[in-house]
C-alpha positions in Angstrom: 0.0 0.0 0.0 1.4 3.2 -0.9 2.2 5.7 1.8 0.4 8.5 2.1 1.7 10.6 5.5 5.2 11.2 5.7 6.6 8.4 8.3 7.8 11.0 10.8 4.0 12.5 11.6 1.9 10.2 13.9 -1.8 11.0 13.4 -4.4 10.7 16.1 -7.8 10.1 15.4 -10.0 11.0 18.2 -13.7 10.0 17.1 -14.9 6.6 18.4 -17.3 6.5 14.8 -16.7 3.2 13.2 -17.5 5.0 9.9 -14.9 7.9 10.2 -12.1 5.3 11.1 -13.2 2.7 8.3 -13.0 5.6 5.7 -9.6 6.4 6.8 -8.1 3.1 6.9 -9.6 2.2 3.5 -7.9 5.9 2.4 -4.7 4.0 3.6 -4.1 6.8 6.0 -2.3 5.1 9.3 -3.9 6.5 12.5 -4.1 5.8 16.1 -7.6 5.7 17.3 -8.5 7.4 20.5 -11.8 9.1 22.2 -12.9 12.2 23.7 -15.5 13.0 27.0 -16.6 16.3 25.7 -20.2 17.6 26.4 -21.8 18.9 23.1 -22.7 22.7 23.8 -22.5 25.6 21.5 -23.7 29.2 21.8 -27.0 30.0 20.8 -26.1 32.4 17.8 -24.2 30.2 15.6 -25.8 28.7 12.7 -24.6 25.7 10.3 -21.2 25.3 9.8 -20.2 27.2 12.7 -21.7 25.3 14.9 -20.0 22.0 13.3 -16.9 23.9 13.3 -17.2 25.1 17.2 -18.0 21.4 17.9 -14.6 20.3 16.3 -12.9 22.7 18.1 -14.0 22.1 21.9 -13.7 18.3 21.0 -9.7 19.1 20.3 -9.8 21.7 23.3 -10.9 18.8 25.7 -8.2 16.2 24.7 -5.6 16.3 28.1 -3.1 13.8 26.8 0.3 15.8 25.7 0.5 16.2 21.8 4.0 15.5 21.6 6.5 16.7 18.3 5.2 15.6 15.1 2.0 14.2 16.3 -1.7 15.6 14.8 -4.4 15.0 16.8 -7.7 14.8 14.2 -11.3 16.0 16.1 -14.7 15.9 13.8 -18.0 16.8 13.9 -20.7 16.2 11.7 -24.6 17.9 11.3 -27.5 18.1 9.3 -28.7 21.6 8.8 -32.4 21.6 7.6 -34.9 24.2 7.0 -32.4 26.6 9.4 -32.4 23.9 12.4 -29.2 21.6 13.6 -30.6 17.8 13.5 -28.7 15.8 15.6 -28.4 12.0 16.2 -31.8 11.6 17.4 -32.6 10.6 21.1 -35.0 7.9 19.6 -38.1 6.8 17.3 -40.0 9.9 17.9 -37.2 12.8 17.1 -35.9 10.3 14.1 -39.7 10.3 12.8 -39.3 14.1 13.0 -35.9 14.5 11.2 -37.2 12.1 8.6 -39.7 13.7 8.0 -38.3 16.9 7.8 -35.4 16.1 5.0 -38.1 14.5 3.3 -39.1 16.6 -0.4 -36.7 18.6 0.5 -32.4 19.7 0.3 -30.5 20.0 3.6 -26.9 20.2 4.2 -24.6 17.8 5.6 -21.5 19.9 7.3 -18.4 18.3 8.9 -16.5 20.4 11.1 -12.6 19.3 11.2 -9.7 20.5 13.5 -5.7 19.5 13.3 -4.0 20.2 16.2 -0.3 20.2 17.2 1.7 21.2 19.4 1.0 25.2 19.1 -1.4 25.2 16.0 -4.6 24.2 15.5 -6.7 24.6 12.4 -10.2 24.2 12.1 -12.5 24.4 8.2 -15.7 22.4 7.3 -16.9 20.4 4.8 -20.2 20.9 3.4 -22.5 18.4 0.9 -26.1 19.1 -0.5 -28.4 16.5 -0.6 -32.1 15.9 -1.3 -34.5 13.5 -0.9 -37.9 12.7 -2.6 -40.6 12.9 -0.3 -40.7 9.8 1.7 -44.1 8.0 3.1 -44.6 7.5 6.5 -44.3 3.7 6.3 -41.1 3.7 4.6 -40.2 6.2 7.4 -41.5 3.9 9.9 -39.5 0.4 8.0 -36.3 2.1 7.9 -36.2 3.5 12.1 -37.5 0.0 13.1 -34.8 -2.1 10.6 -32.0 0.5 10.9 -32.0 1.8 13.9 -30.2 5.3 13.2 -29.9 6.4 16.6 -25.7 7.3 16.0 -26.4 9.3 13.1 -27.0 12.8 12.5 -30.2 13.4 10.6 -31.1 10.3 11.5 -30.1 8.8 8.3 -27.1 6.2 7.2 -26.6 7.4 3.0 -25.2 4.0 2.3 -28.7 2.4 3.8 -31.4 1.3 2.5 -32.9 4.9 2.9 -30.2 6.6 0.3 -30.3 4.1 -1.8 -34.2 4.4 -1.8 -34.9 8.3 -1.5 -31.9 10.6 -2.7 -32.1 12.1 -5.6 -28.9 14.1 -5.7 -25.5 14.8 -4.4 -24.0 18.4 -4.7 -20.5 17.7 -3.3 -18.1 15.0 -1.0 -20.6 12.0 -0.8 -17.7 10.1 2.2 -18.6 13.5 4.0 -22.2 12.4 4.4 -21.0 8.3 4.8 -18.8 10.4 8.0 -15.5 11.8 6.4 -14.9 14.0 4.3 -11.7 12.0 3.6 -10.6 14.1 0.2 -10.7 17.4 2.0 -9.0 16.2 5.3 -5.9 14.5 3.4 -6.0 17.7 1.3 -5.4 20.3 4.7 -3.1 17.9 6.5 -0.6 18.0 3.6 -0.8 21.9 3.8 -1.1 21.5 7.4 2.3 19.2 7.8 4.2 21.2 4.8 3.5 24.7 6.9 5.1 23.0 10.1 
């Protein structure tokens, strides 16, 4: 497999998302995998990508393990932004009926909020991809919550699921950034990010 960090940066990806760390594996971009407690809180005036972007950045902000010479510590943060509200990952059946329904007929935006940090830098940008769905009918609303289950997901929806596969009808941008990595961008600012160290 050919080598795509330079062998003297260690990356550290702290997201427990089996999705973010599959995409970056399969990207053949080496990584240690770590967590973060951080409570999800953001001031009441930000909208959109600032919020996903904010959320990146307390997520780095709370790691308390020493970033030591050379080493990049990765933070993420994905939402759906829909008719000007943030949805989530939904607390349960009811509030993913509600997002469901809400995307449904309609466009929202997926935006992923990313931060590198080192050991005196830290760089935070977003990643955001359009998508819309037909409008979808309560039962297939209902089959997809009961089969699927897509409590850890933001909007409530998986786009490699039976529900994208089903009801969106376009894409305007990084389609991994909805899957939970905007893989092409990330690679893209830790080059710049290593070359400006």
């Amino acid at each position: 497999m050919v080598s795509v960090i330079p062998q003297n940066f260690r990356l550290i990806l702290a997201s427990s998302s089996p999705r973010r760390r599959q995409l970056l594996s399969e990207a053949g971009i080496a990584y240690t995998p770590a967590q973060i407690d951080c409570e999800e809180i953001w001031p009441s005036n930000l909208k959109g990508k600032e919020i996903a972007e904010y959320l990146a950045g307390i997520k780095a902000d709370s790691w308390t393990e020493k970033i030591s010479e050379n080493e990049i510590l990765i933070t993420a943060d994905t939402i759906v932004w829909c008719h000007n509200l943030l949805l989530g990952k939904p607390s349960g059946e009811k509030e993913a009926e509600k997002f469901l329904a809400l995307i449904s007929g309609c466009e929202h935006e997926v935006i992923t909020g990313l931060c590198l940090k080192d050991t005196n830098r830290k760089h935070i940008f977003s990643v955001t991809t359009k998508v819309t769905f037909r409008k979808l009918t309560e039962e297939e609303i209902t089959f997809y919550i009961r089969e699927y289950r897509p409590y850890d997901k933001a909007g409530a929806y998986g786009i490699q699921e039976w529900i994208g596969l089903r009801g969106i009808t376009r894409i305007e941008g990084s389609y991994y950034n909805v899957v939970g990595m905007p893989v092409s961008e990330l690679y893209s600012e830790l080059l710049k990010f290593m070359e400006s160290k």
